[in-house]
Every structure is written in structure tokens, then in C-alpha cells.
C-alpha positions in Angstrom: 38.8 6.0 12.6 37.5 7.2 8.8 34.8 5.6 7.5 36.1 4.2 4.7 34.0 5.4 1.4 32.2 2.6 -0.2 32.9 1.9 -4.4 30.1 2.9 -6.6 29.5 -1.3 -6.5 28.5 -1.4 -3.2 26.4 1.9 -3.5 24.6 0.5 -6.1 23.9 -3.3 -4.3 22.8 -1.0 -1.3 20.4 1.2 -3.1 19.0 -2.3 -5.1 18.9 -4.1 -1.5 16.7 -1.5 -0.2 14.4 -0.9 -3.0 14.0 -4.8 -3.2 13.1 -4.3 0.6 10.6 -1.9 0.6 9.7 -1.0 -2.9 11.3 1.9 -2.5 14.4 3.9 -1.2 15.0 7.8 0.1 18.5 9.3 -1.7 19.0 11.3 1.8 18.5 7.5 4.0 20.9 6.2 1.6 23.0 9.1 1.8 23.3 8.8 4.9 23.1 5.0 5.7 26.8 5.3 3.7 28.4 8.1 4.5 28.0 9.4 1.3 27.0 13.1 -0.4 23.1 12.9 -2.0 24.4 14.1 -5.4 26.7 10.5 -5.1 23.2 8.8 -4.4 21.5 10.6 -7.1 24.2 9.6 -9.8 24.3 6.4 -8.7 20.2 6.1 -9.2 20.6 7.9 -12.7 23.2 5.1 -13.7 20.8 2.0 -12.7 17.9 3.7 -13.8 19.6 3.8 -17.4 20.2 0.2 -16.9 16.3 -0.7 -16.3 16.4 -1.5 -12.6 15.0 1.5 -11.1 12.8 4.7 -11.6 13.3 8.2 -10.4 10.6 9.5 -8.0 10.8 13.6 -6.3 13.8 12.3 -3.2 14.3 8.6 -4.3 13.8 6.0 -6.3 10.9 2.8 -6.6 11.5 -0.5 -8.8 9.6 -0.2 -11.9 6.9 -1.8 -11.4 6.3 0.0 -8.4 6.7 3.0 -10.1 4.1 1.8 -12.4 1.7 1.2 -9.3 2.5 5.3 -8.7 1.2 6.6 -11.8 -1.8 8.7 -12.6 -4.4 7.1 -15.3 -5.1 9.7 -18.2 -7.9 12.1 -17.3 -10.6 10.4 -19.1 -10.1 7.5 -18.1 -10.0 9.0 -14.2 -13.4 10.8 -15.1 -15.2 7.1 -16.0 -13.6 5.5 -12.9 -15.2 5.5 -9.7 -17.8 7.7 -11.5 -20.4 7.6 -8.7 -19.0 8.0 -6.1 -17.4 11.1 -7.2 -20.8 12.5 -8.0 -22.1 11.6 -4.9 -19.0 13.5 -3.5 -19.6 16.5 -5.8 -23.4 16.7 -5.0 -22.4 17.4 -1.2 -21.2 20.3 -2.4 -23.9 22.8 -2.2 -24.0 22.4 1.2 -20.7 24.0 1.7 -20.9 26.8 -1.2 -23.2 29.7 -0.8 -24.4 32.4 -4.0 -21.6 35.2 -3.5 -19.0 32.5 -2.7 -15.0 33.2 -3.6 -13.0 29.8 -4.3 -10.0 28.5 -6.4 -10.2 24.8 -7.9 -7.5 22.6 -9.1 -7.3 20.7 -12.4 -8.6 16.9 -10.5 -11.5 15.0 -12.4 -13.4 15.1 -9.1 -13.2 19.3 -9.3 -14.9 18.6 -12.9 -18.0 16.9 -11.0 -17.5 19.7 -8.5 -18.2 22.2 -11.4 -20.8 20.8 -12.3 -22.5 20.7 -9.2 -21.9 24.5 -8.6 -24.1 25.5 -11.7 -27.0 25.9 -9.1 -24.7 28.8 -7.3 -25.0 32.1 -8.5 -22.8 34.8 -8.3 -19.2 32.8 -7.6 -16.1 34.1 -7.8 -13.8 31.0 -9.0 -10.6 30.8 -10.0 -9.1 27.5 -11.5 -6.2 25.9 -14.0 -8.7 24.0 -15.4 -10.4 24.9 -18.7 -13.1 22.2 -18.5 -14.2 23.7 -15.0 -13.5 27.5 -16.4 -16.4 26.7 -18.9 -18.3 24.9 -16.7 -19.0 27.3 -14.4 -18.2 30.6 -16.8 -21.4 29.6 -18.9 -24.7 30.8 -15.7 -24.9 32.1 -12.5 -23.6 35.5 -13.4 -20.0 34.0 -12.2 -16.9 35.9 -12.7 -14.1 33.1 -13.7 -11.1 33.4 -14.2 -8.5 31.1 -16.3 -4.7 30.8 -15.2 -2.2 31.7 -17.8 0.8 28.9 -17.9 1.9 25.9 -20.0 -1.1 24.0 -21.3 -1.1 20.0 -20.2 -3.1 18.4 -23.4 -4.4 15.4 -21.6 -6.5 17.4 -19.2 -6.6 20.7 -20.6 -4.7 22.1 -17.0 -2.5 25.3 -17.2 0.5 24.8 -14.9 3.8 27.1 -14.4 4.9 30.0 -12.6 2.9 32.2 -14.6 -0.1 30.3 -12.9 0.9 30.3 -9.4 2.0 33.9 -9.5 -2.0 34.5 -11.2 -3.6 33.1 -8.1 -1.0 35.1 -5.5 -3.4 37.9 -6.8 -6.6 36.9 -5.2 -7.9 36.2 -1.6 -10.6 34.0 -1.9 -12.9 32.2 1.2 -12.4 28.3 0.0 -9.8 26.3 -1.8 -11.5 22.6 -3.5 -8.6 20.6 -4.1 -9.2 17.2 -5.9 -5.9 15.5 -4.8 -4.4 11.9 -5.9 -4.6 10.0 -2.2 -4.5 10.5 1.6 -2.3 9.2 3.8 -1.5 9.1 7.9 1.1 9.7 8.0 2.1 11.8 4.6 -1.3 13.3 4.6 -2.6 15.1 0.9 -0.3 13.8 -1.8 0.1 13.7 -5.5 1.3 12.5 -8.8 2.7 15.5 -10.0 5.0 18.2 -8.6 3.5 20.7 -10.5 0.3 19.6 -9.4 1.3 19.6 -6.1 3.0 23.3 -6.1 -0.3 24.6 -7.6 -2.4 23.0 -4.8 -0.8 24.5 -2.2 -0.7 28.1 -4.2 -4.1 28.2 -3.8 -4.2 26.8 -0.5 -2.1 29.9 0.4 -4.9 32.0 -0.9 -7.6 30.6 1.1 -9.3 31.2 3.8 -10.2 27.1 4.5 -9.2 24.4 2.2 -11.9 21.2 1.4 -10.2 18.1 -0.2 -12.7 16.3 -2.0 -12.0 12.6 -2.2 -13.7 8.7 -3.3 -12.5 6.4 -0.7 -10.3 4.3 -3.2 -7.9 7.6 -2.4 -7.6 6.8 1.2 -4.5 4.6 2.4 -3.3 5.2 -1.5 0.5 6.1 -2.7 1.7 8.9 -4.4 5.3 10.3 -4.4 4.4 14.3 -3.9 3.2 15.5 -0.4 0.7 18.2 -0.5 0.2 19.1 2.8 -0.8 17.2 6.2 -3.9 16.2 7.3 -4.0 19.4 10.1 -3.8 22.0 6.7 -7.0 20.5 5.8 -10.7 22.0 7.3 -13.0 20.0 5.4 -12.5 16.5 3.6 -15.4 14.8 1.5 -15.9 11.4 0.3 -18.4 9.4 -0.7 -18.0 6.5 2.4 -16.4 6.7 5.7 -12.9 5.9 5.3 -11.2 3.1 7.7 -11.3 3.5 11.3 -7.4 4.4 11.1 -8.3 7.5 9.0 -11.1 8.2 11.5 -9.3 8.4 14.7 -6.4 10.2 13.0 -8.5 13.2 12.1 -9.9 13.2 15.3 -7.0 14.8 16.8 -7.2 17.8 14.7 -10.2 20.4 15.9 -10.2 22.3 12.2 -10.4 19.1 10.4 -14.0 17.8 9.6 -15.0 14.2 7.3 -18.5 14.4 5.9 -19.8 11.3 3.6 -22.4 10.5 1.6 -25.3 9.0 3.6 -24.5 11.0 6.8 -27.1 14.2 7.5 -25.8 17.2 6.4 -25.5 20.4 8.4 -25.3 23.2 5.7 -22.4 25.7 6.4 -23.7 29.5 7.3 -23.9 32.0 4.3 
């Protein structure tokens, strides 16, 4: 018997029903909870977001105000919060960066405490989208930097775009630091931005081991782009030790260490 194909009424009470539910709604569940194509789920969502009682997300949609839950403060307002923990993250550093070091860092606030820590470090090879951290460690240490080309983002002075992926496809480098936007179980490293996202795992590409650097307000935290899983990751550092959850997951993965602040450190071989 054919499935008979519901009016764009019922599509729309069925996406609202679900995103009442849960917050949020996947256009492929909904796709196929009616027996619909996803571009018929995608117009649908473009017609009630125009109306006010949704907001697109990357493969769905949220209700507004958990939409506004999902968004990224500006970055100088991210630099001032949770200020010491992320330089109690950032001077754990050291211990994982040797002078002659090659790494790529991403545009995150945490990277710019990360920077800062690295001015100790002589002789670095770094390569970031970030023109705060360019300077940062461009100005000592007889470092070579380099600065992606791309589209400028104003409010954090990040270069994004193809022309920036396709800059770090160039290099080979030992670590990529990635300052990312929460960690999840089951979703692992995520973000607020696609083109955040895309440039995090360009470098990750590049790299030889990846470190995720991390407060623990990021831990058990939404955001709509997945970066990678948890098993991409070799090294993640915080500032506390995350819930037991997060513990016992990364347990499971050999390559996968969690250092904290307060724990001893074992410094990594030159």
C-alpha cells in the first residue's frame, strides 16, 4: 500500500512537535520519519524559520532560544571568561612543546593564552589563522610564523576560506593545538562554526598528533558542528578533571591522554 504523502501542514506540526520535544530536530530523521525527500524538510524549515518559530543549524533546526543557547560569545568577551583556568591550561603547555617544535594553531581564545605561553620556546615553526597568535609568537624565539591568506573575520581577527585550508595542505608539521567550542561522548570535538570546524580538521590532517586544549565548562557542552571524535584526539588539556562520564570514556582509546592542572606532569621527550 503507498504511503500516502503528508501536506506541508502536517510536515510542518511534525517538525514543531519534535523540536518542542527535544529542543531540536535532524532534516534526515524527519525526512525519513515521513516518507519525505530532505530538500521537502529543508523548505519546510526555511518557511517556519521566516515565520519566527525555528532557527537553522548545519542538518536541522533548534527553537530559538535554543539556538541562542548554541552561540559563540564575541572573542573578547570569550578571552575575559573563564580567564584562569585557561591560563592554567595554557601554562601546561611547555611541557608538551620542545625549542625546534613544528605546530599549526587555530583561531580559539584559549590558542591566544597558548601563544603566549610559547614565548619561552625558541626556534618554532607555527602556523596559524590567527593574527593575534601570528604576532604573539612572530615577535622572539627566532620563530618562523606563518599567517594564512583567506577572508578576514573582524571580531577575532581569524583568516578563514579555501585559500587558508589549501595554505596549511603545504606543511607537515609534529602537533596540531586546537582550541575547540565543547566536548562531547558521544559527538566528540565540536564547534560553532563550519568554517571553524573545516579549518580544524585541515590542520588536523597535517599533523602528526592533535592536543585539544579545553576549561572544563566545555565538557558535556552543545555545539552544532562535529570536529572529530574523541579517538582523533592524542592529547586533551583542561584545567580540572572532567566528570567521571568523560573519564571512563577516554579510557577506551590507548592514543588518547587527559592531563589537568594540579596532576604531576610527565614532560613529553624532545
Amino acid at each position: 500500500m503507498t504511503r500516502r504523502r503528508p501536506h506541508s501542514s502536517e510536515r510542518h506540526n511534525a517538525i514543531l512537535t519534535q523540536l518542542r520535544r527535544t529542543g531540536n530536530c535532524s532534516v534526515a530523521d524527519v525526512a525519513d520519519e515521513l516518507g519525505v525527500s530532505r530538500e521537502t524538510v529543508r523548505r519546510d524549515i526555511k518557511v517556519l524559520e521566516r515565520e519566527g518559530l525555528l532557527r537553522t543549524v548545519h542538518g536541522g533546526a533548534v527553537l530559538p532560544d535554543f539556538y541562542e543557547a548554541l552561540q559563540e560569545p564575541a572573542f573578547r568577551e570569550r578571552m575575559r571568561q573563564q580567564a584562569e583556568e585557561k591560563q592554567a591550561i595554557a601554562n601546561l603547555i611547555p611541557s608538551h612543546v620542545a625549542a625546534g617544535d613544528s605546530l599549526m594553531l587555530d583561531s580559539g581564545s584559549t590558542n591566544l593564552y597558548v601563544a603566549h605561553a610559547l614565548e619561552g620556546i625558541n626556534d618554532l615553526l607555527a602556523i596559524t589563522n590567527n593574527t593575534e597568535i601570528a604576532r604573539t609568537l612572530g615577535t622572539g624565539g627566532n620563530n618562523q610564523v606563518y599567517l594564512c591568506g583567506g577572508h578576514l573575520r573582524p571580531d577575532d581577527g581569524a583568516v578563514f576560506g579555501r585559500s587558508a585550508v589549501r595554505f596549511v595542505e603545504q606543511f607537515r608539521v609534529r602537533k596540531a593545538i586546537l582550541s575547540v567550542g565543547a566536548i562531547a561522548v558521544d559527538d566528540g570535538i565540536l564547534d560553532f562554526s563550519m568554517e571553524e570546524a573545516e579549518f580544524a580538521q585541515a590542520i588536523m590532517a597535517r599533523a602528526d598528533s592533535v592536543i585539544v586544549v579545553a576549561d572544563h565548562t566545555k565538557f558535556g557542552r552543545q555545539a552544532p558542528i562535529r570536529v572529530c571524535g574523541l579517538e582523533d584526539v592524542h592529547l586533551i588539556i583542561t584545567n580540572r578533571p572532567p566528570p567521571h562520564v568523560f573519564a571512563n570514556y577516554l579510557s577506551r582509546f590507548e592514543n588518547c591522554r587527559l592531563v589537568h592542572a594540579g596532576e604531576p606532569e610527565a614532560h613529553e621527550p624532545s
